[in-house]
C-alpha positions in Angstrom: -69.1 42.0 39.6 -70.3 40.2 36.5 -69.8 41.6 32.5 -72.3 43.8 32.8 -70.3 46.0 35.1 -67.3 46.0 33.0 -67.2 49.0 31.1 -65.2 48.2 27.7 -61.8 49.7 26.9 -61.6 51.2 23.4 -58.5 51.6 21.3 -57.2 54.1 19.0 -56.2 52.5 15.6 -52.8 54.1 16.1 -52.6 52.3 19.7 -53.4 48.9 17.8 -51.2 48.8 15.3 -47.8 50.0 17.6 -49.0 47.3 19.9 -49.1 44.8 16.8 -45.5 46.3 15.6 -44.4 45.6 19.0 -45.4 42.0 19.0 -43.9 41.7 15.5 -40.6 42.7 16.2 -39.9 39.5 18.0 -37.8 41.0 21.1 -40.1 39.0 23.6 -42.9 37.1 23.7 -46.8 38.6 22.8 -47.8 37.6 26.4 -44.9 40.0 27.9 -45.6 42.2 25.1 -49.6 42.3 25.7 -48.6 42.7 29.7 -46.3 45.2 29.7 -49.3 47.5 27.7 -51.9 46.6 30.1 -54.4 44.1 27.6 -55.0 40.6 26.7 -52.3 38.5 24.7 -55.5 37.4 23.0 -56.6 40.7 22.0 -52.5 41.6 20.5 -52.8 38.6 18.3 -55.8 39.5 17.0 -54.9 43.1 16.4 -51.5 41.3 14.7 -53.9 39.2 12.4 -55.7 42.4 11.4 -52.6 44.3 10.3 -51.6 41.0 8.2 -54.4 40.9 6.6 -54.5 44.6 5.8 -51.3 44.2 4.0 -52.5 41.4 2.1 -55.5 43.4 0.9 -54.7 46.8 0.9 -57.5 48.1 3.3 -56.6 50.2 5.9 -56.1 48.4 9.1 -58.5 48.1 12.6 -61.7 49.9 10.5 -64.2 49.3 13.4 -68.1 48.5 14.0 -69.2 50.7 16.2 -71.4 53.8 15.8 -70.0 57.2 16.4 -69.8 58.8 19.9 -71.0 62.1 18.5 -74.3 61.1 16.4 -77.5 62.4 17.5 -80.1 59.6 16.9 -77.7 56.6 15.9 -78.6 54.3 19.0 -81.9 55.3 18.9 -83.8 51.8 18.0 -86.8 51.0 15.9 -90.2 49.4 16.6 -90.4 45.5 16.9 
C-alpha cells in the first residue's frame, strides 16, 4: 500500500481551529493532544501556526487551496 492508495482526510475549518485551541491551552502535550484526535502532531502545529498568524494579520484562519467539491468543470484540464 503506497500514497497513492491513501485517500486524504480533509478538515473542517471549525475542526482545525478547536484542535489548535486544544493544543494552546497547554493541559498536555500537542503529541497527546494530536493522538487523542486521531491526526499528526505535525499537522496540530501547523494548524496552531495558522491561527497565529491569522491573528497577527487579521485574515480569517485555515482559507484552503483546493477547488470546490460541487463545481461542474473545475478539474477539467487544458491542452498542453
Amino acid at each position: 500500500m503506497g500514497k497513492q492508495d491513501k485517500e486524504r482526510r480533509v478538515y473542517t475549518k471549525e475542526f482545525k481551529a478547536e484542535a489548535a485551541a486544544l493544543a494552546g491551552k497547554h493541559e498536555k502535550p500537542v503529541s497527546r493532544t494530536a493522538q487523542d484526535l486521531g491526526i499528526n502532531e505535525n499537522q496540530v502545529y501547523r494548524w496552531i501556526q495558522q491561527a497565529r498568524e491569522s491573528a497577527d494579520t487579521g485574515l480569517p484562519p485555515f482559507p484552503g487551496h483546493g477547488r470546490p467539491r460541487n463545481c461542474p468543470g473545475c478539474g477539467k484540464r487544458t491542452g498542453r
